[in-house]
matplotlib code that plots the C-alpha trace (Angstrom):
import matplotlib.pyplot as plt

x = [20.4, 21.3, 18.6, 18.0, 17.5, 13.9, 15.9, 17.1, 14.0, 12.6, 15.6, 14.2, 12.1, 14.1, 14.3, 11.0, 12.6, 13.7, 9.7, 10.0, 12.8, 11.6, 11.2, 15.7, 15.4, 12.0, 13.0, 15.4, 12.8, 11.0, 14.4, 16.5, 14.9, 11.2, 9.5, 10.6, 14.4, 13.3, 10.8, 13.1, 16.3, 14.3, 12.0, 16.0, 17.3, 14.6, 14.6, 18.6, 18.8, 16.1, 18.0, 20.9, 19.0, 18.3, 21.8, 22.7, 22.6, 21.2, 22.9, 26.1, 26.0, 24.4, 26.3, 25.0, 21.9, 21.1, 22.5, 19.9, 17.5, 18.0, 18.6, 15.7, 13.4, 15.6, 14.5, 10.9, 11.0, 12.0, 9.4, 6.9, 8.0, 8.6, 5.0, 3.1, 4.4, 3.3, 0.2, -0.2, 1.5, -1.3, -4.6, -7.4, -8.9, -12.1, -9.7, -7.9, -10.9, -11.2, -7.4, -6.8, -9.3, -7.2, -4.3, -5.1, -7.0, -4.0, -1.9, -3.8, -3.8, 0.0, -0.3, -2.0, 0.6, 3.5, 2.9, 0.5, 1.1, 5.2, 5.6, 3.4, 5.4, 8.5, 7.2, 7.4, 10.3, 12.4, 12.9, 15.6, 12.6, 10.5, 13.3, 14.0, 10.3, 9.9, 12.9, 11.6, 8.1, 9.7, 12.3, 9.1, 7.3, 10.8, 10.3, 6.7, 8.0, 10.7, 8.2, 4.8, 4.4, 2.6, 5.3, 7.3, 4.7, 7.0, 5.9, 5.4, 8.7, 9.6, 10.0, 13.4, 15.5, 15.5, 19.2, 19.2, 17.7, 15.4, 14.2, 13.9, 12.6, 10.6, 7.9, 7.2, 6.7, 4.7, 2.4, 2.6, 1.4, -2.2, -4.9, -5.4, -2.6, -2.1, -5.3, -4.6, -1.6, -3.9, -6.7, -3.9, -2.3, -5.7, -8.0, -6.3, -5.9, -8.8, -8.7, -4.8, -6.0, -8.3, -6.6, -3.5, -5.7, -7.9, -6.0, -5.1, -8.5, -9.3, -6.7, -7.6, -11.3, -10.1, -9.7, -7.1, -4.8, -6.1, -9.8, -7.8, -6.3, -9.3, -11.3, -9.1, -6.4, -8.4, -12.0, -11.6, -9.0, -11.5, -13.8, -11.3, -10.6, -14.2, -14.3, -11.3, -12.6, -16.3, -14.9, -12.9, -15.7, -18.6, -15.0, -15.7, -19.3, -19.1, -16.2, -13.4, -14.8, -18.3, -16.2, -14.1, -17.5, -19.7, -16.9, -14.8, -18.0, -18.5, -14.7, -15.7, -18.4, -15.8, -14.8, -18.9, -18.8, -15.6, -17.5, -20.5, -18.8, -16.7, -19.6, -20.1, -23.5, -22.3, -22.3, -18.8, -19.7, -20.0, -16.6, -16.7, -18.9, -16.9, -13.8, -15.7, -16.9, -13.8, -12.2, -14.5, -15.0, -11.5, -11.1, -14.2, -12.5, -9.0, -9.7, -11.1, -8.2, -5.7, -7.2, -7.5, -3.6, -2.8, -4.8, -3.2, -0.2, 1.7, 2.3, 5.5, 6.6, 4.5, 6.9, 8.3, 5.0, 3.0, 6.4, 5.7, 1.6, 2.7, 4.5, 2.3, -0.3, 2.4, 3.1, -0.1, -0.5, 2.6, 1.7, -1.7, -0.3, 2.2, -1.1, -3.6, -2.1, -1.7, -5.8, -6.6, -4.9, -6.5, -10.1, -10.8, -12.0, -15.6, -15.0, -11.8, -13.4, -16.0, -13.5, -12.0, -15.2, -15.1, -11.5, -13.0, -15.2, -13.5, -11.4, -14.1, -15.3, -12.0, -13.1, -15.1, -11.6, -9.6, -12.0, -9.9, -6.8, -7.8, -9.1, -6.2, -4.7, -1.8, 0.4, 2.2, 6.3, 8.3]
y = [-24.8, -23.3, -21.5, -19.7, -21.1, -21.4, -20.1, -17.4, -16.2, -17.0, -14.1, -11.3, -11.0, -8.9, -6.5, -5.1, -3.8, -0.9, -0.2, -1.0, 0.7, 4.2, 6.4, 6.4, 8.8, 10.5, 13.2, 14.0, 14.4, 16.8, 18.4, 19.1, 20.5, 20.5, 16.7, 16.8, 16.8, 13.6, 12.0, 12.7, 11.1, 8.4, 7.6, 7.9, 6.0, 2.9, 3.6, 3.3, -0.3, -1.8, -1.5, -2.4, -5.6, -6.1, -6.7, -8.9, -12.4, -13.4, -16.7, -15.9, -11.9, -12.9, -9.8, -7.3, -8.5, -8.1, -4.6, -3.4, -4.9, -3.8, -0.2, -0.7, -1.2, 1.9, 4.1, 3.2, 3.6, 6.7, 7.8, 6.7, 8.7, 12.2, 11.2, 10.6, 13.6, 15.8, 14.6, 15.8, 18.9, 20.0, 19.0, 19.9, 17.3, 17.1, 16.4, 13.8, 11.0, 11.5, 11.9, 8.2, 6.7, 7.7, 7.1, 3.6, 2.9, 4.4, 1.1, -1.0, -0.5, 0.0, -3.9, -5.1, -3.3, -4.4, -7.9, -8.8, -7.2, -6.7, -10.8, -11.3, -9.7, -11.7, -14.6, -13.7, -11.3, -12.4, -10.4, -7.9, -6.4, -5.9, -4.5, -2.3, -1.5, -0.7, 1.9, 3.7, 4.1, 5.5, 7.9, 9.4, 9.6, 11.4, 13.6, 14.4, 15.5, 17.9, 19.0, 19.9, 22.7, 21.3, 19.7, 22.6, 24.0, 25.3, 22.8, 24.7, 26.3, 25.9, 29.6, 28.5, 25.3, 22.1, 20.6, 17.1, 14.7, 17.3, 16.3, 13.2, 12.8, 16.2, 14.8, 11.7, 13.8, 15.8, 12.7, 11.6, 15.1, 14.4, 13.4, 10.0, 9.0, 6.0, 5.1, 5.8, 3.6, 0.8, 1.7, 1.7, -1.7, -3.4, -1.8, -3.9, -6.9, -8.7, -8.1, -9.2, -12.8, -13.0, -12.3, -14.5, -17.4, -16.9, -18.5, -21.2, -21.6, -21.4, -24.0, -26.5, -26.3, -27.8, -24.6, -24.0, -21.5, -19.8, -19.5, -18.4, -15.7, -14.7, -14.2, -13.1, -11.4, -10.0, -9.2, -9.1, -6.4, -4.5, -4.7, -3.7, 0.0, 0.3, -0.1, 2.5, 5.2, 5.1, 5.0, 8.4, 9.9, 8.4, 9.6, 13.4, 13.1, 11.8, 13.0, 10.8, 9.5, 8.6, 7.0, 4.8, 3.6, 2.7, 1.7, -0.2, -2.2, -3.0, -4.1, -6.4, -7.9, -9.1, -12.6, -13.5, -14.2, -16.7, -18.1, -18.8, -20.0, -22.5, -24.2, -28.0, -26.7, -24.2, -24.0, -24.0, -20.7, -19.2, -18.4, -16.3, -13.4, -13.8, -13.1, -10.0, -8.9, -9.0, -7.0, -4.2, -3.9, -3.9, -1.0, 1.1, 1.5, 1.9, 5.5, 6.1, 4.8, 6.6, 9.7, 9.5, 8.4, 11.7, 14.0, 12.9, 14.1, 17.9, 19.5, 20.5, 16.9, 15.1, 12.2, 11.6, 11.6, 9.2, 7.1, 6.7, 6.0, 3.7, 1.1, 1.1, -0.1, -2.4, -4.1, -4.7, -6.4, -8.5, -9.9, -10.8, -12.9, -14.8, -15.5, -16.5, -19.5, -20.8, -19.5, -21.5, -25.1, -24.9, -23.2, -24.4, -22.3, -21.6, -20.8, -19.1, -16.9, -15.9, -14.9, -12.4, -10.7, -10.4, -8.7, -6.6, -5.1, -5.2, -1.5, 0.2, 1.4, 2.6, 5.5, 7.3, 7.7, 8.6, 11.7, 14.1, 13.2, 13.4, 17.3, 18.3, 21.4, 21.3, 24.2, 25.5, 25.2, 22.6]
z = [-17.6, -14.3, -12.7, -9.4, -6.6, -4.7, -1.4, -3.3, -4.9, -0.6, 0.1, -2.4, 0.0, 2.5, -0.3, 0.8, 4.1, 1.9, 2.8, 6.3, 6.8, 5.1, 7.7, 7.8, 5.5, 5.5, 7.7, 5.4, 2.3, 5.0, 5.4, 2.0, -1.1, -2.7, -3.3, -7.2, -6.0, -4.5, -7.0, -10.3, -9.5, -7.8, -10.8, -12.9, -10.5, -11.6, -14.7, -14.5, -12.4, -14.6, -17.9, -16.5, -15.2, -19.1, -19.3, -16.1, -16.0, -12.7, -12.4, -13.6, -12.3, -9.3, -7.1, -9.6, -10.1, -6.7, -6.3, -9.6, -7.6, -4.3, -6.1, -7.5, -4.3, -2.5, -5.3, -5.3, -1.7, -2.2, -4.5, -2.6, 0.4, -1.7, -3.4, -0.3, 1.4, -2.2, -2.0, 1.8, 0.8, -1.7, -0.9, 1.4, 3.7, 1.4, -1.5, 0.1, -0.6, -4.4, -4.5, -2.7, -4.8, -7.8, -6.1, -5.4, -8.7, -10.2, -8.3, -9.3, -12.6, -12.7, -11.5, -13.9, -16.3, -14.3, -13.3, -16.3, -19.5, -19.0, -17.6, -21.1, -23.0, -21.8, -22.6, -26.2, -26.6, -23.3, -20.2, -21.3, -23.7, -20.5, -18.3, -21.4, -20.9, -17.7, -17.6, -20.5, -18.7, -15.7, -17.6, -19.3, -16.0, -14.4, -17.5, -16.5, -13.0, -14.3, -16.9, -15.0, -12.9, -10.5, -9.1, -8.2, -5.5, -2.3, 0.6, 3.8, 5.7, 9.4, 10.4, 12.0, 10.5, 13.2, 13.9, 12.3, 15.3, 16.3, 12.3, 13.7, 16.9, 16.8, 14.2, 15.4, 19.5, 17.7, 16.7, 20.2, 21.3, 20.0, 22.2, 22.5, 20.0, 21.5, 21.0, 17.1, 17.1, 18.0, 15.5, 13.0, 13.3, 13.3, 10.7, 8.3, 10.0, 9.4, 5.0, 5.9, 7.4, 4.8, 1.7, 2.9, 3.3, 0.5, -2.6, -0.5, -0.2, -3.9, -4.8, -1.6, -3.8, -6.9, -9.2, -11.6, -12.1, -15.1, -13.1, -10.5, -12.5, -14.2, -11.4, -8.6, -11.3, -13.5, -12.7, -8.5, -9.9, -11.7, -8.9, -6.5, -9.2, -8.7, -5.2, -4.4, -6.8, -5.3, -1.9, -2.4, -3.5, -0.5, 1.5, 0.3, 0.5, 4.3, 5.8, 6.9, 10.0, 8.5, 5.8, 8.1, 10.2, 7.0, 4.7, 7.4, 8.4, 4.4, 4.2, 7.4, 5.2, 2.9, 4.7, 5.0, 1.5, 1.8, 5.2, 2.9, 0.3, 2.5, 3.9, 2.6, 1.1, -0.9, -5.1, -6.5, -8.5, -5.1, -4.8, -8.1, -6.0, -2.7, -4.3, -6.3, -3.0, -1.2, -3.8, -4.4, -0.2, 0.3, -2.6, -0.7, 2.4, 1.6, 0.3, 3.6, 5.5, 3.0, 3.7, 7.4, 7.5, 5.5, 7.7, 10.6, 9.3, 9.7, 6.2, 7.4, 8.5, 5.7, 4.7, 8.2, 9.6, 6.6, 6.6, 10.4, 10.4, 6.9, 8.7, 11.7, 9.3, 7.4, 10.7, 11.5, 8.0, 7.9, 11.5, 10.2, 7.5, 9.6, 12.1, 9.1, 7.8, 11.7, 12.4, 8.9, 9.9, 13.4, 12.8, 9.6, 6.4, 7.3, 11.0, 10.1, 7.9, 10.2, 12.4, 9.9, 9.6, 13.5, 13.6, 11.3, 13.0, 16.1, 15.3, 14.6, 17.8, 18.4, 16.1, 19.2, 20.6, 17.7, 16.5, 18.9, 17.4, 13.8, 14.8, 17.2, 15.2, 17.1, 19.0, 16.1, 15.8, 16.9]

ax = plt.figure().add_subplot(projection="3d")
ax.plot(x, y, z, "-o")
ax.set_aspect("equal")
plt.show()
């Protein structure tokens, strides 16, 4: 039987630059129409490209199987801009910690949905049943969007319309115009860096200890999931409690705190079992502070430029991630696990003091109209 190719499946990779590649387009979600314009026909459009996937041979169709998929990733993308920038558009700043806690609880749930029960059930009834799935999911969720309210809230008007570069390069100079931005940029691409080295390196290290697949799934899939809900729903509410600043010290230092149980647990002396409470550690630290880092993402941003300006600050922090992957596997080979390790906990910590610098930015109100 023909199958596809382990280059090919290496090459569906590049369909994630539809992510990279978002803020094309944000400025015009800022631009043309409210954020349900956007979400509806995007949550259509997946629902669309995922039956039709249902019906595509991907060895045989390979040309159209790509399209569906690469409509399908453009779509998403798409969503997630409109989405991000609704979210902006109607809360508060105390509102933004529970809100990212649900949000992210919310992804991760939608995960286990996604890439658990859906792959199970293909197993059993094949995969056009589970593309079948999926679009019917998403054409009720596109229905939800028409149907609610909610989603029709006017976002906030420029009082006089921007030609289409000033749409642009406008939001992103207005970033810039914030004291000590640069020093934001920074803080950005490496609050994330160290969980990134870490969590690239830390099935490898799972499998270089002996354990199997289904422990690895079980633990890492299924309860290190769980852990990970609970950490990102208590950390939007400590967020609301503390403040965003408060939350990024404490919480950031406790997602630091994450590699010391992998450095522990890679030391020649350590029980096997160990590794069961690192990886339920990592999870529920890494869950506590991204509320924190959500919400300090989203109040950096204009209402009136919301999806330009989170598309912007979104792949500062994706850049900072991906480079931390490609470096991990590199730091593993020459370091070793347990000093490795240690070292993630120590480019954890190292953004944090950044945060005496970025306070001004994340208060600067700005001076009004572009």
């Amino acid at each position: 039987m023909k199958q596809i190719s382990l280059e090919e499946i290496g090459l569906l990779s590049l369909l994630g630059l539809a992510w990279s590649l978002k803020i094309l387009w944000a400025p015009l979600v800022d631009r043309f129409g409210r954020r349900y314009w956007w979400i509806f026909p995007a949550q259509l459009a997946v629902a669309f490209f995922s039956a039709v996937l249902a019906l595509l041979d991907p060895v045989s169709q390979k040309a159209l199987f790509w399209l569906a998929l690469a409509g399908i990733c453009l779509a998403s993308a798409t969503q997630d801009i409109a989405a991000d920038a609704y979210t902006i558009d109607i809360l508060e700043e105390k509102e933004l910690g529970p809100a990212n806690g649900i949000r992210s609880a919310s992804y991760r749930v939608a995960l286990i949905f996604s890439g658990g029960v859906l792959v199970m059930l293909s197993g059993s009834m094949g995969w056009s049943f589970s593309f079948i799935a999926a679009a019917l999911i998403m054409a009720v969720l596109a229905l939800a969007v028409v149907g609610l309210p909610a989603f029709r809230q006017r976002r906030p008007a420029l009082s006089t319309p921007l030609m289409l570069w000033e749409q642009y390069a406008g939001p992103i100079k207005q970033l810039f115009e914030k004291p000590n931005f640069w020093t934001v940029v920074i803080f950005i691409l490496l609050f994330k860096v160290g969980e990134a080295m870490l969590v690239a390196m830390a099935n490898p290290f799972w499998i270089d200890q002996g354990f199997t697949p289904s422990q690895i799934g079980f633990v890492v899939g299924t309860l290190g999931t769980l852990a990970s809900i609970v950490g990102a729903l208590t950390g939007g509410t400590l967020t609301a409690r503390w403040g965003i600043m408060k939350a990024l010290w404490i919480l950031g230092a406790v997602q630091a705190t994450a590699s010391l149980g992998y450095t522990l647990s890679s030391l020649p002396f350590a029980p096997s079992y160990s590794i069961y409470f690192a990886a339920l550690l990592e999870n529920l630290a890494i869950g506590l502070a991204t509320a924190a880092f959500l919400s300090f993402l989203m109040k950096l941003c204009d209402k009136k430029f919301s999806a330009t300006h989170y598309a912007f600050l979104s792949i500062l922090f994706g850049l900072g991630r991906s480079l931390a992957g490609v470096l991990s596997g590199y730091s593993a080979s020459f370091l070793g696990y347990p000093i490795f390790f240690f070292a993630t906990f120590l480019v954890g910590l190292a953004p944090l003091p950044l945060l005496i610098y970025v306070r001004p930015a994340l208060e600067y109100s700005g001076k009004g109209e572009i």
